[in-house]
VEXFINU-733262 format. One record per residue: x, y, z of N, C-alpha, C in turn; residue in one letter. Coordinates in Angstrom, 3 decimals, m for minus. Each point is the difference from the previous one (the first is absolute). Layout:
N
ketor nx=X, ny=Y, nz=Z, cax=X, cay=Y, caz=Z, cx=X, cy=Y, cz=Z, residu=A
...
END
This chain:
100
ketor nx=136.899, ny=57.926, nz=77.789, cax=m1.137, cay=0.883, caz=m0.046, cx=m0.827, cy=m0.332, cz=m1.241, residu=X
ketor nx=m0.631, ny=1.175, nz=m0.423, cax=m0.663, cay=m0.474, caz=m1.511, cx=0.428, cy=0.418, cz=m1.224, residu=X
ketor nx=m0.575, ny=m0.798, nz=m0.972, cax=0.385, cay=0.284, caz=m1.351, cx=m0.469, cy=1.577, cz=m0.115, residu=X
ketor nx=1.063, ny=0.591, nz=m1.151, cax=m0.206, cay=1.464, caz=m0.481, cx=m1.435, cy=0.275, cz=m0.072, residu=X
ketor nx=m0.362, ny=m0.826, nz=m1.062, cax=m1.627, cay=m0.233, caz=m0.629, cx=m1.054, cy=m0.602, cz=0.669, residu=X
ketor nx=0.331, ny=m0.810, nz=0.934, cax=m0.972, cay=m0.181, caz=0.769, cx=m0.398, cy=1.037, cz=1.287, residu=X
ketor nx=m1.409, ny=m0.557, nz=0.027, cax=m0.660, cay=1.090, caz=0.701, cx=m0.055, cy=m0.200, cz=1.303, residu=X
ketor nx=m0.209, ny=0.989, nz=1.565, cax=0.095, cay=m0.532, caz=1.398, cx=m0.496, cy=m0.950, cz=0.476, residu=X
ketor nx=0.249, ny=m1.091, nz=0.602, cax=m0.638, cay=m1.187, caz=0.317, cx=0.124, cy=m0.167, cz=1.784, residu=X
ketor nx=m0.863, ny=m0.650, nz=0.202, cax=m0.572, cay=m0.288, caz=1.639, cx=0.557, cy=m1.065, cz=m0.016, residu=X
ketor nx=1.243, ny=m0.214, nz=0.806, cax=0.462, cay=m1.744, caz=0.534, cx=m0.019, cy=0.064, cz=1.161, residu=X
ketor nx=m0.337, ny=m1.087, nz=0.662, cax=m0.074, cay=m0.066, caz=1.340, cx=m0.301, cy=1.260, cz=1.235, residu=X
ketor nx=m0.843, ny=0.467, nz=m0.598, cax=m0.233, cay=1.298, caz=0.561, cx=1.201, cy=1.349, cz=m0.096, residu=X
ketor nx=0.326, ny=m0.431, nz=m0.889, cax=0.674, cay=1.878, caz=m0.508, cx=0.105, cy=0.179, cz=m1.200, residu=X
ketor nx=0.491, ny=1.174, nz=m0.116, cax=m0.650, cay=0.355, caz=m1.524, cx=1.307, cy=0.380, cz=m0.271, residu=X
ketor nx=0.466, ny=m0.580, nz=m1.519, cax=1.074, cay=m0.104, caz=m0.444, cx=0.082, cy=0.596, cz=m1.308, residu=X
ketor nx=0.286, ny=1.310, nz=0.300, cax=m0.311, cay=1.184, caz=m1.231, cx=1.964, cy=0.349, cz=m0.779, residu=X
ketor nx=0.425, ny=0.070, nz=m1.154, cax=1.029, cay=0.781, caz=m0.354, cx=0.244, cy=1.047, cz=0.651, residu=X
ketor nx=1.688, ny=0.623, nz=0.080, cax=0.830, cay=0.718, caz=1.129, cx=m0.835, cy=1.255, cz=m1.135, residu=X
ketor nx=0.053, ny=0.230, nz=m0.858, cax=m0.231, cay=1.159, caz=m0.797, cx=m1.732, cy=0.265, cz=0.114, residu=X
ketor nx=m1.118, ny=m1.031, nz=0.345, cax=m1.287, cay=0.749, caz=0.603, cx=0.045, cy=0.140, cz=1.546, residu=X
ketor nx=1.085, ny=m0.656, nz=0.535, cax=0.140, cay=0.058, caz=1.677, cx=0.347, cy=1.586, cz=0.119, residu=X
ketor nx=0.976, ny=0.327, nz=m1.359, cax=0.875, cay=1.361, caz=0.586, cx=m1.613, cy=1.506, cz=m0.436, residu=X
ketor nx=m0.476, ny=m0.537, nz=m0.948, cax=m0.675, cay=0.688, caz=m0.536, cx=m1.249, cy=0.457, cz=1.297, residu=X
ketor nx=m0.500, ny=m1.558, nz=0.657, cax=m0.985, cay=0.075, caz=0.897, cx=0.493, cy=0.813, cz=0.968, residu=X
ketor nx=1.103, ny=0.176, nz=0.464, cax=0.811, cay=0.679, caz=0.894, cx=m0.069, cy=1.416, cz=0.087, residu=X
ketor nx=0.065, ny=0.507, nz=m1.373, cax=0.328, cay=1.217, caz=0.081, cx=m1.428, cy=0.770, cz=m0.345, residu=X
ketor nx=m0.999, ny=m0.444, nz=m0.453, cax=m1.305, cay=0.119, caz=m0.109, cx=m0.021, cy=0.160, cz=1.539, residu=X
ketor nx=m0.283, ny=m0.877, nz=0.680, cax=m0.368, cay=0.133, caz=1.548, cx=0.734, cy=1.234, cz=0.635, residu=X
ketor nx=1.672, ny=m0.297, nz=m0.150, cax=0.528, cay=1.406, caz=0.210, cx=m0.687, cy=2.065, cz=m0.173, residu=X
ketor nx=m0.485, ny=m0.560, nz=m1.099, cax=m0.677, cay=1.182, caz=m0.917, cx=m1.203, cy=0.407, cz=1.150, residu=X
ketor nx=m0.570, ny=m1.301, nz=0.009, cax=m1.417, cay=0.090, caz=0.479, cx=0.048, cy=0.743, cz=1.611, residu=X
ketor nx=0.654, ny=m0.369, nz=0.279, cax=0.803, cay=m0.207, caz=1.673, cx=0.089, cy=1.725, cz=0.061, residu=X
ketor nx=0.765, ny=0.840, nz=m0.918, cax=0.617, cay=0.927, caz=0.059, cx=m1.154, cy=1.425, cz=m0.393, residu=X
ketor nx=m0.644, ny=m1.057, nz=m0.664, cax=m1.155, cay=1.198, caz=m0.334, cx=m0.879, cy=0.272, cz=1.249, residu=X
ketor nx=m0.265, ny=m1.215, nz=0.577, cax=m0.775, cay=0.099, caz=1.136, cx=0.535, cy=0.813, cz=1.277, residu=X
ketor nx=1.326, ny=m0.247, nz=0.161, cax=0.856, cay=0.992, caz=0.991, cx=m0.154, cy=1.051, cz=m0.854, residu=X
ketor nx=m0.126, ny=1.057, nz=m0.756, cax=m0.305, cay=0.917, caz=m0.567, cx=m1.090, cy=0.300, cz=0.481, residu=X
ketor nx=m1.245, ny=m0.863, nz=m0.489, cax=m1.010, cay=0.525, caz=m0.137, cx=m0.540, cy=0.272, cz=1.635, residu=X
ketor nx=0.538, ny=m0.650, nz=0.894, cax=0.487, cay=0.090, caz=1.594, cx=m0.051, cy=1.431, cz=0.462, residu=X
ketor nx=1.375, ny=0.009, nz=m0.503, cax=0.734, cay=1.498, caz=0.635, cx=m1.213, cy=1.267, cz=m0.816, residu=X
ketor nx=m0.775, ny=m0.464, nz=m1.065, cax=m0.567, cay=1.076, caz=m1.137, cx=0.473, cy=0.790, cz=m0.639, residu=X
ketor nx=1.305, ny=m0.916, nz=m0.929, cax=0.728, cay=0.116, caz=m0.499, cx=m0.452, cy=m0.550, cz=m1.760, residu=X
ketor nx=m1.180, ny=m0.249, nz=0.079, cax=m0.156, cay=m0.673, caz=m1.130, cx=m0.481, cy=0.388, cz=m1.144, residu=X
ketor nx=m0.254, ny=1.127, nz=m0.096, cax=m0.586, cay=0.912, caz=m1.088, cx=1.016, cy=0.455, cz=m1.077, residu=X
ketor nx=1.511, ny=m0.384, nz=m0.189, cax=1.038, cay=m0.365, caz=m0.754, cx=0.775, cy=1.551, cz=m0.161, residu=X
ketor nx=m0.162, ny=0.734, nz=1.334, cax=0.348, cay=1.080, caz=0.550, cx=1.127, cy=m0.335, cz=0.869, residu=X
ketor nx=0.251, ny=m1.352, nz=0.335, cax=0.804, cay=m0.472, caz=1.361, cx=1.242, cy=1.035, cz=m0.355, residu=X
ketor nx=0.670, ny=m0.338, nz=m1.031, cax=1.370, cay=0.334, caz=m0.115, cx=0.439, cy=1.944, cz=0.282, residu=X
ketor nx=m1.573, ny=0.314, nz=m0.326, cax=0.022, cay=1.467, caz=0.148, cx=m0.206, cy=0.415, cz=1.483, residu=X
ketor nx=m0.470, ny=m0.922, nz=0.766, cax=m0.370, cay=0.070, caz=1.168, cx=0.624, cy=m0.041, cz=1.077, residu=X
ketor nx=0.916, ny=m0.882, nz=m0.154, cax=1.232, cay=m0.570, caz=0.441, cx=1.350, cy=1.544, cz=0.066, residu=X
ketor nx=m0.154, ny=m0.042, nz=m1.299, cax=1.460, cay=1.197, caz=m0.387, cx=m0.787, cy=0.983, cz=0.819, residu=X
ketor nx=m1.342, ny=0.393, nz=0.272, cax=m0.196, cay=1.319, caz=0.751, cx=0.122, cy=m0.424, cz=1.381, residu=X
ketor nx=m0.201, ny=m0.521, nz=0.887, cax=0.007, cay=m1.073, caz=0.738, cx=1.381, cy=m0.039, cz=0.615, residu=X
ketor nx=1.012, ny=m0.328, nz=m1.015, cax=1.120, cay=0.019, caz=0.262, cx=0.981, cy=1.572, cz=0.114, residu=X
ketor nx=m0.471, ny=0.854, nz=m0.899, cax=0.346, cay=1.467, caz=m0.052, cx=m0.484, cy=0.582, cz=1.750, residu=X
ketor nx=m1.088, ny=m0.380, nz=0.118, cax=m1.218, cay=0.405, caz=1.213, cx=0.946, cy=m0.263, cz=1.262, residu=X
ketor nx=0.636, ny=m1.271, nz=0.165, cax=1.114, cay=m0.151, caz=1.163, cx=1.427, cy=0.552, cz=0.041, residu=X
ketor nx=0.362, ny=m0.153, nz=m1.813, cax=1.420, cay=1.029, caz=m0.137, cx=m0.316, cy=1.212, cz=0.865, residu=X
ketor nx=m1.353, ny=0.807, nz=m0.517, cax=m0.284, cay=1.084, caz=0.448, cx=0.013, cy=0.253, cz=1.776, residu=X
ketor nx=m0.871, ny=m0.911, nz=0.284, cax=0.326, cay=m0.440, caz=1.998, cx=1.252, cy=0.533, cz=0.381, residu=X
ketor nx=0.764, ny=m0.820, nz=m0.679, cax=1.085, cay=m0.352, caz=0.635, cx=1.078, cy=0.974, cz=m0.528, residu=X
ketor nx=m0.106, ny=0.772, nz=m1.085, cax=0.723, cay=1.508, caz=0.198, cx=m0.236, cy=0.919, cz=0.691, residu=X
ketor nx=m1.471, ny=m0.195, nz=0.627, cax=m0.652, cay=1.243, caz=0.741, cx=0.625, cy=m0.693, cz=1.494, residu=X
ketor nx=0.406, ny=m1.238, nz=0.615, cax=0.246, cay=0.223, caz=0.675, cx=1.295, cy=0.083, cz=0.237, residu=X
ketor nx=0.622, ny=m0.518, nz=m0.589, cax=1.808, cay=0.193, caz=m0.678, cx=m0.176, cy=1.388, cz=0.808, residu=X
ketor nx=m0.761, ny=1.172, nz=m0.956, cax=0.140, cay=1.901, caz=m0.117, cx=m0.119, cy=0.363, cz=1.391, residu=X
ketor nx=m1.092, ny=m1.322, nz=0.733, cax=m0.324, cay=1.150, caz=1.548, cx=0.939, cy=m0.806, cz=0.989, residu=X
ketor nx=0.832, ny=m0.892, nz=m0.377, cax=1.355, cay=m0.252, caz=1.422, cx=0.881, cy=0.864, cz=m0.539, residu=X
ketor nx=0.535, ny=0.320, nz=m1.173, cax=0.860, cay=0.921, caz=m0.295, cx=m0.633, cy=1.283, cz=0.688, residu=X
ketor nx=m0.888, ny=0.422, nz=m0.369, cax=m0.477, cay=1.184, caz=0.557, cx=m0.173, cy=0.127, cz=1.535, residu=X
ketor nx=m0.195, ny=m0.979, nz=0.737, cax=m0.028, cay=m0.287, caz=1.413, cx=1.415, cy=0.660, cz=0.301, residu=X
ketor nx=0.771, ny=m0.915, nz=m0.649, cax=1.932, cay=m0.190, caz=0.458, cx=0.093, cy=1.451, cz=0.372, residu=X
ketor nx=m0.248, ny=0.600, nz=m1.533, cax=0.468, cay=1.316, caz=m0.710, cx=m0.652, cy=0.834, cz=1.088, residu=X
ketor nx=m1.315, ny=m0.018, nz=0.755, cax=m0.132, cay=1.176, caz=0.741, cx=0.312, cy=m0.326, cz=1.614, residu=X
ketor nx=0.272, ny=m1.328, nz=0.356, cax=0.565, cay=m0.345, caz=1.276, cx=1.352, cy=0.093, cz=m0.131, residu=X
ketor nx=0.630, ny=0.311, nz=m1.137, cax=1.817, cay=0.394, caz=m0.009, cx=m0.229, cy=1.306, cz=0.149, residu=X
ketor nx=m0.464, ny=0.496, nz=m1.041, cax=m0.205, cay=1.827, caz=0.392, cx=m0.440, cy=0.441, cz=1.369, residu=X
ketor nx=m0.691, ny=m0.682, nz=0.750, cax=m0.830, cay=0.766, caz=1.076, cx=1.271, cy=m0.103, cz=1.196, residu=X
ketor nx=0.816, ny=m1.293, nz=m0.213, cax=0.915, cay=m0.163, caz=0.807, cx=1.659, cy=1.137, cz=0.339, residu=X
ketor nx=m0.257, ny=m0.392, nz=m1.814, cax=1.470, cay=1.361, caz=m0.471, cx=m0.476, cy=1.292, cz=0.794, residu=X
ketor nx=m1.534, ny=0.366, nz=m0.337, cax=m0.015, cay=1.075, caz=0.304, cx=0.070, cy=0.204, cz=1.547, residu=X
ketor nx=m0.347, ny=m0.802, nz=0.907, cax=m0.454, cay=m0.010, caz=1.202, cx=1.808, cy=0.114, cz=0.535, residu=X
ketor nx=0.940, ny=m0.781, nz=m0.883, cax=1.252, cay=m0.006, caz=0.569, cx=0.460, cy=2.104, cz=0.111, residu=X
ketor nx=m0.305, ny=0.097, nz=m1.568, cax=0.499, cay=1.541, caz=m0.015, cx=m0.365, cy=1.265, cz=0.935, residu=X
ketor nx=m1.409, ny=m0.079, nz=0.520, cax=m0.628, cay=0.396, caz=0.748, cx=0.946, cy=m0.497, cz=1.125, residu=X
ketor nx=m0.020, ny=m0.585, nz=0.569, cax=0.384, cay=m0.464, caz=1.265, cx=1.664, cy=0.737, cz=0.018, residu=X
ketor nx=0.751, ny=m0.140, nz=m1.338, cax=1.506, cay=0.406, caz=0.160, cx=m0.304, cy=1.588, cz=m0.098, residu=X
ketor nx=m0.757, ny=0.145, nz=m0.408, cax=m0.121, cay=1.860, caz=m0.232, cx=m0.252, cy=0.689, cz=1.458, residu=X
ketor nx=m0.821, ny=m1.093, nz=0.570, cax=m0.307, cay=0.419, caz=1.489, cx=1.162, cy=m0.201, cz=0.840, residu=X
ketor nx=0.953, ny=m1.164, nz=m0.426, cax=1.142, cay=m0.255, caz=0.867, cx=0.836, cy=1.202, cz=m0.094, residu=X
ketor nx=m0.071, ny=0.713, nz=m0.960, cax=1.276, cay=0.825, caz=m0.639, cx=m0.737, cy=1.435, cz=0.293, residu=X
ketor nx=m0.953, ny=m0.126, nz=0.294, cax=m0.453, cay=1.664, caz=0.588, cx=m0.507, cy=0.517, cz=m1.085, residu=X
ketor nx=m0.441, ny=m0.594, nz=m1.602, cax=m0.279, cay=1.027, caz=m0.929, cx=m1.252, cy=0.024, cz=0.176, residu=X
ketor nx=m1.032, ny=m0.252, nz=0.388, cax=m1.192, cay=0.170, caz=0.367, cx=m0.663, cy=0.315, cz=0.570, residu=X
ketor nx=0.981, ny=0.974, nz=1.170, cax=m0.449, cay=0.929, caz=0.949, cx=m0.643, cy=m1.081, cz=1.437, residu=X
ketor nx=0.546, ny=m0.959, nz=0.313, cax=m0.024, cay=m1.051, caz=0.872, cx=0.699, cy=0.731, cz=1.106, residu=X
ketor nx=m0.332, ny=m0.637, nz=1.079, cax=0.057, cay=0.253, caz=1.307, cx=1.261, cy=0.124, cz=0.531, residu=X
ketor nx=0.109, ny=1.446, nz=0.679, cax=1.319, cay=0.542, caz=m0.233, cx=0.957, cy=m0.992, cz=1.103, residu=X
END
């Protein structure tokens, strides 16, 4: 490759830069890359991270509310059933003034 001190050179059509401005060019582009997916989503006003955590709270939240309404489904399709059983044995057993 090239000397420390020497600077990038064009041979035969490529450009033959040190691993340490290759890594550098890299992560610049990386940077660049990442801001733009930011600035994408409109995320870029350096709010992302706050945006995100609400964002992310915002679906916790979803998804306890719907967690609460199958429990609550269960909870009143078990009750309606229990009760429908007791009713029915109260009627079997005559305490309800059922048909003599």
């Amino acid at each position: 490759m090239t000397d420390e001190h020497q600077p990038a050179a064009l041979v035969e059509n490529m450009l033959l830069i040190r691993r340490e401005d290759f890594d550098e060019l890299l992560d610049r582009a990386a940077e660049r890359r990442a801001e733009r997916v930011l600035a994408h989503l409109g995320l870029e006003n350096g709010h992302a991270a706050k945006d995100i955590r609400e964002l992310r709270d915002l679906l916790q939240a979803w998804r306890d509310a719907r967690r609460t309404a199958w429990q609550t489904a269960v909870k009143v399709i078990t009750t309606g059933i229990l009760a429908a059983l007791l009713v029915g044995a109260a009627i079997k057993l005559k305490l309800m003034g059922g048909a003599s």
